[in-house]
N, C-alpha and C positions, 0 to 999 in steps of 0.2 A: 580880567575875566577868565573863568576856566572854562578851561572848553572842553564839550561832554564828550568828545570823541577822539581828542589827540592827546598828546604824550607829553606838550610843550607849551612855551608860552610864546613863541616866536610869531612874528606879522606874514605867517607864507598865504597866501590861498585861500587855501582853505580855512584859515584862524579868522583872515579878514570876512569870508564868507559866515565865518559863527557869531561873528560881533558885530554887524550888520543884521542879520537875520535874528538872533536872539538877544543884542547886546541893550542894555540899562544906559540911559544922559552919561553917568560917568566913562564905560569904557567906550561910547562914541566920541566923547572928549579926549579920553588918551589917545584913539586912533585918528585925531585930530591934528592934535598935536606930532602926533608918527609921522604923520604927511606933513606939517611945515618945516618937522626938520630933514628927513628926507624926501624928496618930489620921487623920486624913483617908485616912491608907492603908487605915487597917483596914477600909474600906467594898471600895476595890480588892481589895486580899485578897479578901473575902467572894466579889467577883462573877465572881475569878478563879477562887475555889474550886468554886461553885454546880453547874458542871455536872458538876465529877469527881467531889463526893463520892457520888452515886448509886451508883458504883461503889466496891465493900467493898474494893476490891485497890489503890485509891489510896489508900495509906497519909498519904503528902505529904500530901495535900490536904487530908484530912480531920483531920493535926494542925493544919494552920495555920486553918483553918475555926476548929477547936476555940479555937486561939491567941487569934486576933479576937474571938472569941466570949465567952473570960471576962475580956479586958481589957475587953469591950461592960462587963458585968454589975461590975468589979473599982470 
């Protein structure tokens, strides 16, 4: 996915915040895959997710919260 606002294509933060909030089935599957080969994302996730899920109408966020959450527990 390109992202309309950065310079790369790296998984920081912010990228994962643009492919969550704007990303297509395919790049939510590459960053699926980013998390089973690295878990170290699953924390980024978390902290990306933390302040949208408060909001019921962030649907994203709160599945990927969920995501992280039972590979935490899996």
């Amino acid at each position: 996915m390109l992202h309309r606002h950065l310079n790369h294509q790296n998984l920081t933060p912010a990228a994962i915040d643009d492919i969550i909030a704007r990303g297509e089935r395919a790049d939510w599957e590459a960053l699926r895959l980013a998390v089973v080969r690295d878990p170290v994302l699953q924390g980024v996730i978390r902290r990306v997710c933390e302040p949208n899920v408060k909001d019921p109408y962030q649907q994203r966020y709160h599945f990927w919260n969920r995501y992280v959450e039972s590979r935490r527990t899996a």
